[in-house]
N, C-alpha and C positions, 0 to 999 in steps of 0.2 A: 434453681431448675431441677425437677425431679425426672426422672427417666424410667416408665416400667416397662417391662420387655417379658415374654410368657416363658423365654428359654432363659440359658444363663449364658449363651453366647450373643454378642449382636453382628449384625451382618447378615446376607444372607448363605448358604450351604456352599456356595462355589466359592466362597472369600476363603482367604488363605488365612490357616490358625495364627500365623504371625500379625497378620492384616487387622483380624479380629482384636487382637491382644492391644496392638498399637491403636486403634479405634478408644480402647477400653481406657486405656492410658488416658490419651490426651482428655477425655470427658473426666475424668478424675482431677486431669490438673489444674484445670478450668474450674474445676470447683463445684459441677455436675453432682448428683447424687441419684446412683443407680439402684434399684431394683431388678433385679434378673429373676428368674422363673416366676413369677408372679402376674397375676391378671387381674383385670378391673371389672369389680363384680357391681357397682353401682353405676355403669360409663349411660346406664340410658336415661338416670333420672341427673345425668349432670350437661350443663350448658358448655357447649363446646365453642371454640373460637371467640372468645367474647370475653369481657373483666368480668367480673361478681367476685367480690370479698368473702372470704374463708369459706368457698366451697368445697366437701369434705371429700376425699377419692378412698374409697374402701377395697381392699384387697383379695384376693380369694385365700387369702394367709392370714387375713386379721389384720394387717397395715392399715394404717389412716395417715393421710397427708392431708392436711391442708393447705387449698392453693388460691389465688386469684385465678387465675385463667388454666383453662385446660385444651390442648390442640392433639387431637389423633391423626397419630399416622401407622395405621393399623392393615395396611393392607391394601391390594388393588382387586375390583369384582370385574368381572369383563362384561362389557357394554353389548347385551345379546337382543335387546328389545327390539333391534332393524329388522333382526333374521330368525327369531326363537319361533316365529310362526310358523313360517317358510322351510326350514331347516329342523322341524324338532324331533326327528328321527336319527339326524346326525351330529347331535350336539354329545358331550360327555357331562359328565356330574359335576361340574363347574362352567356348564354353558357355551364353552367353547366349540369351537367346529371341527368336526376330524377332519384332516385331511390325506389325502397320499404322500409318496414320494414325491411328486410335481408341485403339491399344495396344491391341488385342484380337491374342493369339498367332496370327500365320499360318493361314488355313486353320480358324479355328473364328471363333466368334459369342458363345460364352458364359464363354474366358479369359479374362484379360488379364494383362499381365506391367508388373511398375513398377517404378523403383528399378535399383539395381548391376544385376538380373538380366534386364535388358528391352535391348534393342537399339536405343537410341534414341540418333542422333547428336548428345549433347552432354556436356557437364564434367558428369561424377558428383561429384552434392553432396547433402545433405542436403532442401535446401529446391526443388532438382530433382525429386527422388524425392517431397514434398509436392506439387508442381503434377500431377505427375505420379497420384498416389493422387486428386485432386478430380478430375480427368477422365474419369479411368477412373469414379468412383463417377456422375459425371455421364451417364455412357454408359449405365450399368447400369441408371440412370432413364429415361435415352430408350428403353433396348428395352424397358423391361417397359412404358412408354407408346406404344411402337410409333413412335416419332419418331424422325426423323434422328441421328446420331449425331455429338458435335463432334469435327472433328480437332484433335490435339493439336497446339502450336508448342513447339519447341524453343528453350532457347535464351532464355527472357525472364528478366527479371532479378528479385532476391527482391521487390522494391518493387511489382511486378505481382502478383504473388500472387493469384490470384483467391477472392472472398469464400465462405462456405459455413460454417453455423454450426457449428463444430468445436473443439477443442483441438489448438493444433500446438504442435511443438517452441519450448521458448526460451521456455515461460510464456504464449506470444502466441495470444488467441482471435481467429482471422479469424470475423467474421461479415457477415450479407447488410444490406443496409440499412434494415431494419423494425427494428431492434435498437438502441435508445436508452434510457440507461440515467437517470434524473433524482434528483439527489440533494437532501433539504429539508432544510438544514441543515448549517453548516459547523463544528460542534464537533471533537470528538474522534472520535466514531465517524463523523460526515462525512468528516472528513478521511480519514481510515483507509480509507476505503470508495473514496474519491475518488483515491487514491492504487495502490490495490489493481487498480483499475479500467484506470489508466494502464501499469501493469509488463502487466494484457492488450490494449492496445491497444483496449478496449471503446469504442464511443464512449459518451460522459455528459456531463451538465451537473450539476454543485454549483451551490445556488440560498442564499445566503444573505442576511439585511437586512443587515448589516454588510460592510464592504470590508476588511476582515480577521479572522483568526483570532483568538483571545481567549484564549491562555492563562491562565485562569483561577486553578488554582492562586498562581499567583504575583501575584493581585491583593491579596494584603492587604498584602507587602512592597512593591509599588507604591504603596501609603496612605501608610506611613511612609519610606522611603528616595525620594528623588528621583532621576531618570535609570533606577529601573527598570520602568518603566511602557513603556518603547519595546521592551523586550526581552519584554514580554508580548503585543504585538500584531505578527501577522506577514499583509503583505500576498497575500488569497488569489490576483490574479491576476500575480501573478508563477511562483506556483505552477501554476494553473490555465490562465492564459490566456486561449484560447477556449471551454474547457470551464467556466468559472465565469461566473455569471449573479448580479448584485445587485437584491433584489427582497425582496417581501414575498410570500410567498403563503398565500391566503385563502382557496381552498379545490381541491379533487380532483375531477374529474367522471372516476368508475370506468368508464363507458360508452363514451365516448369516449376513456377513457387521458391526460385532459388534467388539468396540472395549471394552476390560473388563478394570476395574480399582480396584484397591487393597481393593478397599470398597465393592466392588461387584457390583458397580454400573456400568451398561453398557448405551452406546453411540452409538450410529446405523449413519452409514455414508452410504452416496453414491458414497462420492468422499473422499479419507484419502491423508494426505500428511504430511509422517515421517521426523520429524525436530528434531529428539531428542538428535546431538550435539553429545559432547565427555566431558568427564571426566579428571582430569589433578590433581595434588594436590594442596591445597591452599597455598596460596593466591591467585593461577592464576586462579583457579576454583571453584568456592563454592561446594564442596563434598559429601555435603546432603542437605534434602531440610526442610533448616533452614527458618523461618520466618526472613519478612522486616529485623528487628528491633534485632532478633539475630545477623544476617550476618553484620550488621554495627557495633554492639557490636564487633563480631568476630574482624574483622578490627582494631579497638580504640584498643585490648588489644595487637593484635600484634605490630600496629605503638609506646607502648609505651615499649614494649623487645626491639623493634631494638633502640629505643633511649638507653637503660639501654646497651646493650651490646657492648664491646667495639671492638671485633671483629667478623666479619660474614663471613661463609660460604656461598656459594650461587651452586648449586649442578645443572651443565646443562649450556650450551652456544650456547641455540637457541635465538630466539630472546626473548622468556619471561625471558632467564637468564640474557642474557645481560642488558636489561631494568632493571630488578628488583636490581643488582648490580650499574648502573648508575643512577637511584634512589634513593639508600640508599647514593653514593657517592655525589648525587647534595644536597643532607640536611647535610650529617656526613662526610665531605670531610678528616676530623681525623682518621675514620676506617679504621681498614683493612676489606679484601673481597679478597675472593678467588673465580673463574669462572672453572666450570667444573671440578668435582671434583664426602657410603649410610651407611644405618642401624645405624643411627644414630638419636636422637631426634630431631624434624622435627619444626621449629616457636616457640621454646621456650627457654627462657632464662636459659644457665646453664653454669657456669665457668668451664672454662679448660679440654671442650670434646674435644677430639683429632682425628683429621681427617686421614684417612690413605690412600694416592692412589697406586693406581697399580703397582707405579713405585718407591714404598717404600717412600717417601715424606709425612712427618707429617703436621699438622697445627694444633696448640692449635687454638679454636676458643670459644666464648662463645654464637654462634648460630650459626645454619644452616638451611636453605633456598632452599626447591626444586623445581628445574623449570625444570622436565627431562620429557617434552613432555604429549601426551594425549594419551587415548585410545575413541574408537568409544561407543557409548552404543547403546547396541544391545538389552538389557532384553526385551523391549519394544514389539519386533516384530524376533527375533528370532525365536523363536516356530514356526508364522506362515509362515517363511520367510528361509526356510532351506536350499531351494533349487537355495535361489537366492544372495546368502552372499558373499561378497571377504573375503581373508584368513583374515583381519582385522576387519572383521564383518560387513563392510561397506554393503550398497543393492547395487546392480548389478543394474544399468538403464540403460536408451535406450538415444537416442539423445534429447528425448520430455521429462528427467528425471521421466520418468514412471518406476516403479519398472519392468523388467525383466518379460514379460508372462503378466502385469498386465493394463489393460486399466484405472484403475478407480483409481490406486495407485503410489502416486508421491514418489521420496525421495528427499530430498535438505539439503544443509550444508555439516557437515562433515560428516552424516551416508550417505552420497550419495558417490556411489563410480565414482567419475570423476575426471578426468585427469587433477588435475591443484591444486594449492595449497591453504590449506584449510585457508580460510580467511573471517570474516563477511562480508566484505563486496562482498565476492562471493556467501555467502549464502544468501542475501537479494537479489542479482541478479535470485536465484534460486528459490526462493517465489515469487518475481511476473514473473518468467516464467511459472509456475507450477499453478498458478490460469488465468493466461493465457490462457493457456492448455487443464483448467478446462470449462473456457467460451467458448473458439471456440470448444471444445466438444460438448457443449448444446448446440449451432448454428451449430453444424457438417459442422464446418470450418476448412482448414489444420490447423493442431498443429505447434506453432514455434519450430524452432531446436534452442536448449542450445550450441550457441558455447564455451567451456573452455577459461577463460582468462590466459594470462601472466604473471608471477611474479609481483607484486604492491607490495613491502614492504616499510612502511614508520618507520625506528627505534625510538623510542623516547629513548636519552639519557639525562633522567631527563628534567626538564620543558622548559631548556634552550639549548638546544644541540639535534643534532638530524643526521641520515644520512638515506639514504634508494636509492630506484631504483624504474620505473616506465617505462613500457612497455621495459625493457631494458638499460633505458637509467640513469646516476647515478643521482641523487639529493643531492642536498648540505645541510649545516645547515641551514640555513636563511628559505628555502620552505620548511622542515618540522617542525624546530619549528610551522612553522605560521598553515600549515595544522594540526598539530599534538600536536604536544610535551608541547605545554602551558595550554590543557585542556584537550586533550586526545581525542577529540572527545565526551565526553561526550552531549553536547550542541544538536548533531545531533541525538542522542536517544530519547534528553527527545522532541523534535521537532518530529520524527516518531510515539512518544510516544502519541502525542499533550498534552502534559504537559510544566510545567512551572519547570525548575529545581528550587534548592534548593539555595539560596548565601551562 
């Protein structure tokens, strides 16, 4: 690769001499071979963008290279052929538009010129031509209210940026300061939403009772194996930072936009989106909101009953039962376990409690194990939510997962009441449709519609075994050990998480 350049710097005039130098380097090391002050005095009888074999590039210095392909990047012309008609009194020696201080064209009141084709004294950039477009639109608001008009400053850097509820370039929504986005709940679809929210620069708070995340999935192989219980809980304010709030909250005042927390502390949103999950008993769900370093604790004492015990009940055969019995059986393949099978003492070790089912059928066991499903949590927003609740306490949404009547309030996860089965990874799909929703709001763009997905179940039976179905279709062991069942998925949290798990 040859490089001709007409100066003997590259770069253009505002890059910094060190910037340049470092530029110069790295093309050097790569193995580049530069040309500096030098120009190409045959560029019109050669084929650009295209292969041809030893086509010859002559120099205005007497240089010849021989190349296959030749690619210019020579320059930008400004695109004046809409307006060189219209405007050819006001254009300058490179076609451009003069403008004023307002960027309003020369001589009128009602144009304005932005961008490559405006005559403003500074480095044509991208995020130029966006300061450049907020001003101009902010002028077009001062005349139609009769008000002064702001002059433009050249020249400020991308970090000034000034606010305005919009979509710009690079994913990033600049918005005004009334715009706080409050998230209840740090599951899966929290997280998701909370994450979402960060690639726009949105400002948000995640409010959760717990000081970490919970990957849940992988709480049953936490039961049985020891040391993996630290790879299911990943800290939310390393993630978060200032944007994550540890709290309980008790209830929503829609009038005021506040959400209340158990401390009394209140949080003022513009935009709410309820992720507060369900409830289930442990080990499938952490029950209360234990710190990090309890809930691992928790974990470690359980995984060492189920080694002491030598038989286990396991109470429920959805799929947290199934799993949490083919767990216990991939490490203690010597226990007994019974599947689907109450009031009995619940993850602790006690010899010869006696199980009794329905159908008169004993079982001495010396633990028992319940996986008999979840309930919705509702405390949260109940009170303010009374009229929009399905019989399971779930919120009533719309196709755009807006709460029922509510434009400014999402639900996602399992407190969302839609038609499909409640699964993380349909709650992550439900946070970033829901900050989605949020941004084509502030640009008063159509809202996407949440289509419900299909059954995705992928079983883990213990680390090495596995079955499930996918859009219908069956899956074998081999694809979901590999998808699943050797780690559980963990890997993919503490990656959402931007963290580094634990070995």
């Amino acid at each position: 690769v040859t490089l001709i350049h007409s100066t003997y710097v590259l770069g253009d005039s505002e890059v910094l001499p060190s910037v340049r130098r470092g530029v110069k380097e790295i093309l050097i090391n790569k193995g580049a071979h530069l040309l500096l002050g030098q120009k190409v005095n045959n560029l019109a009888g050669l084929i650009v963008n295209k292969a041809q074999k030893d086509m010859r590039v002559l120099t205005n210095k007497g240089q010849e290279i021989t190349t296959d392909m030749v690619i210019c990047c020579t320059g930008i012309r400004i695109n004046s052929s809409a307006y060189a008609s219209a405007l050819k009194d006001k254009l300058n020696e490179h076609d451009a538009i003069i403008v004023d201080e307002h960027l309003n064209v020369k001589g009128t009141k009602i144009i304005f010129a932005i961008g490559d084709c405006a005559n403003v004294n500074e480095h044509k950039s991208a995020y130029t031509a966006e300061f450049q477009a907020i001003a101009c639109v902010k002028n077009i608001v001062h005349s139609l209210r009769h008000e002064p008009m702001e002059s433009y400053k050249p020249g400020r850097s991308a970090a000034s940026c000034p606010s305005t509820p919009r979509v710009i370039m690079g994913g990033t929504v600049s918005v005004d300061g009334s715009v706080h986005v409050v998230i209840v709940g740090g599951g899966f679809g929290g997280i998701a939403a909370g994450n979402h929210l960060k690639s726009y620069s949105i400002p948000f708070t995640l409010i959760d009772m717990k000081d970490a995340f919970h990957h849940n999935p992988g709480a049953l192989r936490a039961s049985v194996e020891s040391g993996f219980a630290k790879k299911t809980l990943i800290p939310f304010a390393k993630t978060f930072a200032k944007n994550f709030k540890q709290g309980k909250v008790i209830d929503i005042d829609l009038g005021k936009q506040d959400v209340i927390l158990e401390s009394g502390e209140i949080v003022h949103f513009s935009h709410l989106i309820l992720a507060t999950g369900s409830s289930g008993p442990f080990p499938g769900k952490l029950v209360e909101a234990v710190t990090m370093e309890n809930a691992i604790q928790m974990y470690e004492d359980l995984v060492e009953k189920v080694h002491e015990a030598l038989r286990v009940v396991v109470i429920g055969g959805g799929s947290a039962g199934v799993e949490m019995a083919a767990e216990i059986k991939t490490d203690y393949p010597g226990k007994e376990k019974v599947i689907n099978l109450q009031d009995l003492v619940m993850n602790e070790m006690q010899n010869n409690m006696k199980v009794v089912t329905d159908k008169g059928l004993e079982i001495m066991t010396d633990m028992v194990i319940c996986c008999t499903g979840i309930r919705i949590n509702s405390s949260a927003y109940a009170n303010a939510f009374k009229n929009q609740l399905a019989e399971n306490g779930a919120l009533l949404v719309n196709e755009y997962l807006q709460v029922n009547g509510m434009e400014n309030v999402y639900a996602i996860g399992d407190c969302a009441d839609v038609k499909e089965p409640k699964m993380a990874y349909h709650a992550g799909l439900h946070g970033v449709v829901a900050v989605d929703n949020i941004v084509n709001s502030l640009g008063k763009t159509s809202l996407k519609v949440y289509k419900p997905g299909s059954l995705t179940m992928l079983l883990s039976m213990g680390r090495n075994n596995g079955i499930g179905q996918i859009n219908g279709w069956h899956v074998g062991k081999f694809v979901v050990v590999m998808a699943k069942s050797k780690d559980l998925l963990v890997w993919k949290s503490w990656k959402e998480m931007g963290q580094t798990a634990p070995h």
